[in-house]
PyMOL Python script that loads the backbone (N, CA, C, O; Angstrom):
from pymol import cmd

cmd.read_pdbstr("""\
ATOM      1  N   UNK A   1      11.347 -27.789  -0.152  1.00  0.00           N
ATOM      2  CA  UNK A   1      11.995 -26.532  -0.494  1.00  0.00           C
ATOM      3  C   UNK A   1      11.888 -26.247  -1.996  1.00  0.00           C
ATOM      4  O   UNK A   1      11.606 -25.146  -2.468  1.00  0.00           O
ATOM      5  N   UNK A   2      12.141 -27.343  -2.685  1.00  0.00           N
ATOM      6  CA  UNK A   2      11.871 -27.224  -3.948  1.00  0.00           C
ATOM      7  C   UNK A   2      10.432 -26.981  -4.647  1.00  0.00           C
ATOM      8  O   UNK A   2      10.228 -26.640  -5.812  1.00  0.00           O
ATOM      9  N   UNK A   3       9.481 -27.248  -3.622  1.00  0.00           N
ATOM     10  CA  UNK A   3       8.677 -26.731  -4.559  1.00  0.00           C
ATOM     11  C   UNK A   3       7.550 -25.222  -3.876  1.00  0.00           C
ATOM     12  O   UNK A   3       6.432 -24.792  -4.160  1.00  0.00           O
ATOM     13  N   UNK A   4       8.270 -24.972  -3.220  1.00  0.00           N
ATOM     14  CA  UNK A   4       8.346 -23.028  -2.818  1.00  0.00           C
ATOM     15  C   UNK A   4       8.994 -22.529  -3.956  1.00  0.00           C
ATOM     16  O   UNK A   4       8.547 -21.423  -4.260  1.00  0.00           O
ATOM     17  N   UNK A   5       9.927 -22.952  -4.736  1.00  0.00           N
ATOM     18  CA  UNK A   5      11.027 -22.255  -5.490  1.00  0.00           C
ATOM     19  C   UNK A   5       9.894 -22.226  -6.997  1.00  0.00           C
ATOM     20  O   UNK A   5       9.838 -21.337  -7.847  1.00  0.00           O
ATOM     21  N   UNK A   6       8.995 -23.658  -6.923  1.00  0.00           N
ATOM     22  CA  UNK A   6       8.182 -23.608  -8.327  1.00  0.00           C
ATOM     23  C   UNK A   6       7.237 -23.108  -8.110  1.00  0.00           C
ATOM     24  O   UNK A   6       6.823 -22.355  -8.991  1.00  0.00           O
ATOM     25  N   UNK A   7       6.592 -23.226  -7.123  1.00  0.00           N
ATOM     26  CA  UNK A   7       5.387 -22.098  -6.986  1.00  0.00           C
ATOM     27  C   UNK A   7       5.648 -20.543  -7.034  1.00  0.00           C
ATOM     28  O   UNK A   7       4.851 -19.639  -7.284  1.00  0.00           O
ATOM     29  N   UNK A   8       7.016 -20.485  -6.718  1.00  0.00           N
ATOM     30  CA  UNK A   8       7.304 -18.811  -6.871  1.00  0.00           C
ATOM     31  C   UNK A   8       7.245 -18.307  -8.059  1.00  0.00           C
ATOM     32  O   UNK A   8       6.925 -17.134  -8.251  1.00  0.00           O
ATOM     33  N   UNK A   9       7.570 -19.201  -9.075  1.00  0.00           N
ATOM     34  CA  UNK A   9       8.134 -19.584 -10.405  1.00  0.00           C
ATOM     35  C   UNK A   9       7.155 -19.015 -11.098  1.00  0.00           C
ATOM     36  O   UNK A   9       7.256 -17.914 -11.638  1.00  0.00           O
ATOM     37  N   UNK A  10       5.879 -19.933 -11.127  1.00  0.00           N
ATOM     38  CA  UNK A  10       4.710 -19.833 -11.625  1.00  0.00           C
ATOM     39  C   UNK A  10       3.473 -18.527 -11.216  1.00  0.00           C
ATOM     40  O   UNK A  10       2.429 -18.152 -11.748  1.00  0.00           O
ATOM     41  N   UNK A  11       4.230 -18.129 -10.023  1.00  0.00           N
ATOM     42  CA  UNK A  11       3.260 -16.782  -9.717  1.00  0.00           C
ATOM     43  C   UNK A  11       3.959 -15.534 -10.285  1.00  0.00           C
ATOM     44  O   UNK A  11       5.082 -15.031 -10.231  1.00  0.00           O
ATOM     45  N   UNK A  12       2.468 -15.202 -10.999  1.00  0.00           N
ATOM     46  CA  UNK A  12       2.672 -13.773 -11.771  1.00  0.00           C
ATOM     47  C   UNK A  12       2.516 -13.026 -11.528  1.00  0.00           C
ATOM     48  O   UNK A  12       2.559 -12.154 -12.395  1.00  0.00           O
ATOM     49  N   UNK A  13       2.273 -12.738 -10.497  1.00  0.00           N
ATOM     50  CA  UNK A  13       1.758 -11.478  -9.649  1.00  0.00           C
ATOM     51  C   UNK A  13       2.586 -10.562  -9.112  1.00  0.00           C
ATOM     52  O   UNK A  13       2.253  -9.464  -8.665  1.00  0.00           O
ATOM     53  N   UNK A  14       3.750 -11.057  -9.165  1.00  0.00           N
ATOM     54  CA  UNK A  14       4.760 -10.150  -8.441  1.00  0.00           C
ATOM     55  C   UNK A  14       5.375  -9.553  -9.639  1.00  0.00           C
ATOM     56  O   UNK A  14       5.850  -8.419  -9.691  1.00  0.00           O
ATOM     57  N   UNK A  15       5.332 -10.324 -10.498  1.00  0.00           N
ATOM     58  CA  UNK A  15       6.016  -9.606 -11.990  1.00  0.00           C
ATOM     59  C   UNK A  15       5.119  -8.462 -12.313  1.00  0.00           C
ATOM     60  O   UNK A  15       5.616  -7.371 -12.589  1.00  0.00           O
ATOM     61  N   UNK A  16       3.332  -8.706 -12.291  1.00  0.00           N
ATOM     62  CA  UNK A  16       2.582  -7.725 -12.621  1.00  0.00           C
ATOM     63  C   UNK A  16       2.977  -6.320 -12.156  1.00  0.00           C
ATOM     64  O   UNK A  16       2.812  -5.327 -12.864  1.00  0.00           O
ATOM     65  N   UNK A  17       3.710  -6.281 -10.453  1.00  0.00           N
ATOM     66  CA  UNK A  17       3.766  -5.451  -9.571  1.00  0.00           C
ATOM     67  C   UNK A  17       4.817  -4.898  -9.698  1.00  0.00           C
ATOM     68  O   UNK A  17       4.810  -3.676  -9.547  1.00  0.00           O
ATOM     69  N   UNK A  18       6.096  -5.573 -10.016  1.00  0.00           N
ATOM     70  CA  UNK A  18       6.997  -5.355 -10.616  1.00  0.00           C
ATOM     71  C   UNK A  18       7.106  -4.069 -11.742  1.00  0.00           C
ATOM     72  O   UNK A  18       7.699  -2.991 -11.719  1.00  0.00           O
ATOM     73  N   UNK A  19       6.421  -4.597 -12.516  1.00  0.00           N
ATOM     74  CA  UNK A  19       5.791  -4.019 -13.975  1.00  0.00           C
ATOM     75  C   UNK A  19       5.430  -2.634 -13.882  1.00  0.00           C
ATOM     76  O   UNK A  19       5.968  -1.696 -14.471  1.00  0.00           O
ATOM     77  N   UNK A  20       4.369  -2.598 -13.004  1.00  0.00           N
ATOM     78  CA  UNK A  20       3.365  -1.793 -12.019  1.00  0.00           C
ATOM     79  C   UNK A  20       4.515  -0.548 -11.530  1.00  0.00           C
ATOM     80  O   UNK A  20       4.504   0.586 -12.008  1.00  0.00           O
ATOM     81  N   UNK A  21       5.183  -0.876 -10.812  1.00  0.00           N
ATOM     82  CA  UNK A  21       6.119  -0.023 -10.192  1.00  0.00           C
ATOM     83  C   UNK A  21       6.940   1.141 -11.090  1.00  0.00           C
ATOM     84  O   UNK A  21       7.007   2.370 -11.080  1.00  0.00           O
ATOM     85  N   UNK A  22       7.632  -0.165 -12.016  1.00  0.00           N
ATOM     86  CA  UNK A  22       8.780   0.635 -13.116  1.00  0.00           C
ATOM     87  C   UNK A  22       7.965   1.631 -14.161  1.00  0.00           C
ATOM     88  O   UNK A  22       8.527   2.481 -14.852  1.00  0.00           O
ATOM     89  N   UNK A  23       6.518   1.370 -14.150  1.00  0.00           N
ATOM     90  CA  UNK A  23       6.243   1.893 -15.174  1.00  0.00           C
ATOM     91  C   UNK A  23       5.587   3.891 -13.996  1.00  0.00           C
ATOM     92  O   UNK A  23       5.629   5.006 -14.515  1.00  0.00           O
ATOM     93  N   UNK A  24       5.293   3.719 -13.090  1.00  0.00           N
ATOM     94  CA  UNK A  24       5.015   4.529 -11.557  1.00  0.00           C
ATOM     95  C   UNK A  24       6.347   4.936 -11.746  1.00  0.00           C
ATOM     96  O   UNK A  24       6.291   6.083 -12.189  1.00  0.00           O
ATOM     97  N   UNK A  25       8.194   4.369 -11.572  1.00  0.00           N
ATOM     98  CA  UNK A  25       8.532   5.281 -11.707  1.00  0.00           C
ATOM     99  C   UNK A  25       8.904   6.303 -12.941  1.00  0.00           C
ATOM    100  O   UNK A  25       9.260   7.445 -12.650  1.00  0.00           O
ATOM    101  N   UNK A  26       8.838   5.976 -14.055  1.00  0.00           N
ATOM    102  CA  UNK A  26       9.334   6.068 -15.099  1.00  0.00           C
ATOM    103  C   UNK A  26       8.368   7.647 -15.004  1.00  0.00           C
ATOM    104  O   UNK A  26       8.905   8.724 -14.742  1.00  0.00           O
ATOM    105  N   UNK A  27       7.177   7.512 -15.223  1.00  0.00           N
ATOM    106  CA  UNK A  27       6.106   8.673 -15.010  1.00  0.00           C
ATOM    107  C   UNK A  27       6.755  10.239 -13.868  1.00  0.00           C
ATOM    108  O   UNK A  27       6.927  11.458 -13.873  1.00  0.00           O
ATOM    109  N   UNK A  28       6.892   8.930 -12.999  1.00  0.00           N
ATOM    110  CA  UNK A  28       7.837  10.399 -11.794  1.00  0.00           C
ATOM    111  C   UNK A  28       8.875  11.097 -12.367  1.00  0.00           C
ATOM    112  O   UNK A  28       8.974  12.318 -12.250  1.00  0.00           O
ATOM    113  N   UNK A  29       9.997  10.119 -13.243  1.00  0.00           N
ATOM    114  CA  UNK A  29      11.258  10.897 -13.344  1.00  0.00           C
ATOM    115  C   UNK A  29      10.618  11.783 -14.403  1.00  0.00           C
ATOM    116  O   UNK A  29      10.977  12.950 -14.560  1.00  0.00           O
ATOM    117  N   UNK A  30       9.680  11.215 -15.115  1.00  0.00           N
ATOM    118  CA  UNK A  30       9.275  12.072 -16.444  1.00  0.00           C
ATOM    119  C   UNK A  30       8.660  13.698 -16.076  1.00  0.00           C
ATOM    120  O   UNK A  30       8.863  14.810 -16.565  1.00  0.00           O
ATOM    121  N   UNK A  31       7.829  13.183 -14.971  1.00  0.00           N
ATOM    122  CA  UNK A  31       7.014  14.540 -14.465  1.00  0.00           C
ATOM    123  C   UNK A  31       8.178  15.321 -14.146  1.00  0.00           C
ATOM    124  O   UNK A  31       8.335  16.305 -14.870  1.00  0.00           O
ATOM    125  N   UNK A  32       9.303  15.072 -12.961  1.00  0.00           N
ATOM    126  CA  UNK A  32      10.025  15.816 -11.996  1.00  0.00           C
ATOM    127  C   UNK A  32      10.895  16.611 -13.343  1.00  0.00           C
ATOM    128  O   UNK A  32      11.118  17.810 -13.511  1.00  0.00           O
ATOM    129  N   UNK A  33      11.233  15.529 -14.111  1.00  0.00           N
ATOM    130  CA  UNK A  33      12.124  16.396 -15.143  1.00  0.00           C
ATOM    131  C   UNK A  33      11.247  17.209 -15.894  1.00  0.00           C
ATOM    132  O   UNK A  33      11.864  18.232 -16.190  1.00  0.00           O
ATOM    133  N   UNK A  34      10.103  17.233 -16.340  1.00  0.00           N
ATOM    134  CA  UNK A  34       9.177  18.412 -17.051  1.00  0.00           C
ATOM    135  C   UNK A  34       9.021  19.546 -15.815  1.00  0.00           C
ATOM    136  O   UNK A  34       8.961  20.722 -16.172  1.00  0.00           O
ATOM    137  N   UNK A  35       8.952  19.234 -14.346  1.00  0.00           N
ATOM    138  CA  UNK A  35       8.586  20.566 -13.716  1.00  0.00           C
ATOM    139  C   UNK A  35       9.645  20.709 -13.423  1.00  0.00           C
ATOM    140  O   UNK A  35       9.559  21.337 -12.368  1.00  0.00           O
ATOM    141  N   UNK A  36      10.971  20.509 -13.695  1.00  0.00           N
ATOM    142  CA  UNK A  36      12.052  21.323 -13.061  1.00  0.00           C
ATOM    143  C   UNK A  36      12.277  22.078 -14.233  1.00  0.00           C
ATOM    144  O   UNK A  36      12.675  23.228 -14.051  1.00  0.00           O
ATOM    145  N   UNK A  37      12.051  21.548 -15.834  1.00  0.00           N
ATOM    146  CA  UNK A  37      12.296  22.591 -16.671  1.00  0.00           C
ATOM    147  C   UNK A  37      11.346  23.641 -16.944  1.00  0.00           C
ATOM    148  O   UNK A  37      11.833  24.651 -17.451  1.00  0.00           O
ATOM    149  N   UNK A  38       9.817  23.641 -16.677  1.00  0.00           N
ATOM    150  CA  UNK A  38       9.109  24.733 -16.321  1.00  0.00           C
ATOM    151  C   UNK A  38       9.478  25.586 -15.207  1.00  0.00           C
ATOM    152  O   UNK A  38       9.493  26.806 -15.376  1.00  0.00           O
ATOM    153  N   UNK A  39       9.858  24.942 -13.792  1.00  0.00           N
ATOM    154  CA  UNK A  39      10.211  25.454 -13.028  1.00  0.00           C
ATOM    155  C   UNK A  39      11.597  27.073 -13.237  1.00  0.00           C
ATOM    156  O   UNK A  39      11.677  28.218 -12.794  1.00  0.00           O
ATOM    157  N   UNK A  40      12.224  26.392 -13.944  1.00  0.00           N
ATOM    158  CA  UNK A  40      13.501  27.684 -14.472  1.00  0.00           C
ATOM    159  C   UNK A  40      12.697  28.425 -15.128  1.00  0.00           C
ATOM    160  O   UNK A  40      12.639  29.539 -14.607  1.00  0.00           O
ATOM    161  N   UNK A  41      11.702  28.270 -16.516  1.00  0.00           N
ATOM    162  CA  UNK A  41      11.187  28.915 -17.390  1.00  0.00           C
ATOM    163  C   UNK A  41      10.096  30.267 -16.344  1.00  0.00           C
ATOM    164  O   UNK A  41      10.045  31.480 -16.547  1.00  0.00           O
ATOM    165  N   UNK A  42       9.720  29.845 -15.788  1.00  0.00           N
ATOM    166  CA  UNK A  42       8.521  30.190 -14.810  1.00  0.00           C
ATOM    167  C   UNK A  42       9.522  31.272 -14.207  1.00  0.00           C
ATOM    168  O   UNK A  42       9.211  32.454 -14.360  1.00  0.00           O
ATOM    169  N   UNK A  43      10.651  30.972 -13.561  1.00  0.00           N
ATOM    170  CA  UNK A  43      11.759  31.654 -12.401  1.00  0.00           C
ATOM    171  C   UNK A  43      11.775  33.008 -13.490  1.00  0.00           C
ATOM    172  O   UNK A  43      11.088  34.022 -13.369  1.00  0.00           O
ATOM    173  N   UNK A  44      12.706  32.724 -14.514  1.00  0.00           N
ATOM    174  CA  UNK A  44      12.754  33.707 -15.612  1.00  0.00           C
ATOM    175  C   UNK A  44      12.324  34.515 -15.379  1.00  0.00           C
ATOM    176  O   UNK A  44      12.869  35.510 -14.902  1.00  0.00           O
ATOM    177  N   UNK A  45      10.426  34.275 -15.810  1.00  0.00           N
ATOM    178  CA  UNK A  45       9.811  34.992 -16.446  1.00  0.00           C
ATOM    179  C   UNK A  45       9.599  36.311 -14.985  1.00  0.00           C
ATOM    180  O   UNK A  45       9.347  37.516 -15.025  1.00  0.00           O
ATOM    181  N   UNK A  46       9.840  35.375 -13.845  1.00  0.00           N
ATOM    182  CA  UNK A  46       9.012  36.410 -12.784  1.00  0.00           C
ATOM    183  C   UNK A  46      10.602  37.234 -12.545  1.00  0.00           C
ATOM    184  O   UNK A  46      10.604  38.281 -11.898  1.00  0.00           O
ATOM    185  N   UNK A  47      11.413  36.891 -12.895  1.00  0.00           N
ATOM    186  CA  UNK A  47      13.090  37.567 -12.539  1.00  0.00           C
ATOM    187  C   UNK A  47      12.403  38.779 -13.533  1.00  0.00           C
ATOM    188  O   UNK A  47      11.777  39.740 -13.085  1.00  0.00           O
ATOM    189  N   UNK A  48      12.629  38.547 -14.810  1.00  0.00           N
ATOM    190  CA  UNK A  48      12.190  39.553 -15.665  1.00  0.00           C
ATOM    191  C   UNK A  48      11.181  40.490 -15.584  1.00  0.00           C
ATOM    192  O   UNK A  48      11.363  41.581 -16.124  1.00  0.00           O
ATOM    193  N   UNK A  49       9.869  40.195 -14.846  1.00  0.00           N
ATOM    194  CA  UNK A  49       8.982  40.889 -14.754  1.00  0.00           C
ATOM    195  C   UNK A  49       9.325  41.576 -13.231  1.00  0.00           C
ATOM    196  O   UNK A  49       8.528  42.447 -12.883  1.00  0.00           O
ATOM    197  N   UNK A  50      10.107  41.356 -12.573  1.00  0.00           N
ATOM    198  CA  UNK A  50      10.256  41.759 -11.395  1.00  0.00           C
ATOM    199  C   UNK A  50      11.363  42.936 -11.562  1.00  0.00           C
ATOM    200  O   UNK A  50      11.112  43.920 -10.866  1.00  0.00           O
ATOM    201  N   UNK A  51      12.549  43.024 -12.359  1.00  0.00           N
ATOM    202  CA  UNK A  51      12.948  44.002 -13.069  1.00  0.00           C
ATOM    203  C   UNK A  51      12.498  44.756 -13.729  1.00  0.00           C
ATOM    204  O   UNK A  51      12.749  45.918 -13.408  1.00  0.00           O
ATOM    205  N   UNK A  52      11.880  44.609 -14.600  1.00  0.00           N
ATOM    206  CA  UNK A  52      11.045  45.339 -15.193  1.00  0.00           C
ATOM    207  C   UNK A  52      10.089  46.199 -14.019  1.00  0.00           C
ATOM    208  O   UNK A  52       9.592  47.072 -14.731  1.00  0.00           O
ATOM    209  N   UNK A  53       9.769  46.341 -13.169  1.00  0.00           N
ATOM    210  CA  UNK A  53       8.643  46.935 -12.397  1.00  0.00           C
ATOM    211  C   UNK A  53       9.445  47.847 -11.535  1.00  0.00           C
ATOM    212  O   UNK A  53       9.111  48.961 -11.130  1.00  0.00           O
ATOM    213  N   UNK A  54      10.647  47.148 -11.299  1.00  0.00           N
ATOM    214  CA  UNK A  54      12.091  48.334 -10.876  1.00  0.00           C
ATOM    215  C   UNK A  54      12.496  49.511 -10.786  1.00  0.00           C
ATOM    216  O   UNK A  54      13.650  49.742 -10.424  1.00  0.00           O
TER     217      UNK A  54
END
""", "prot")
cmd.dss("prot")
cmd.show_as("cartoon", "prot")
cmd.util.cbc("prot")
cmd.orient("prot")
């Protein structure tokens, strides 16, 4: 049993993936939060231009 626990120890691969992931989500929250604030900017512009044509 003990030495499942050191071989786990010594494998890096899951840390790589680990790594791998946080950095996958970090990118998402980054994107979702840049298109939700284009997203309003964008809404705006067509609210405004859609009044305007009124």
């Amino acid at each position: 049993m003990l030495s499942i626990f050191r071989r786990l120890a010594k494998d890096v691969r899951g840390a790589s993936a680990i790594e791998y992931t946080l950095v996958a989500s970090l990118i998402a929250v980054a994107a979702i939060a840049s298109m939700r604030s284009v997203g309003s900017k964008v809404n705006n512009v067509l609210a405004n231009a859609a009044g305007a044509l009124t």
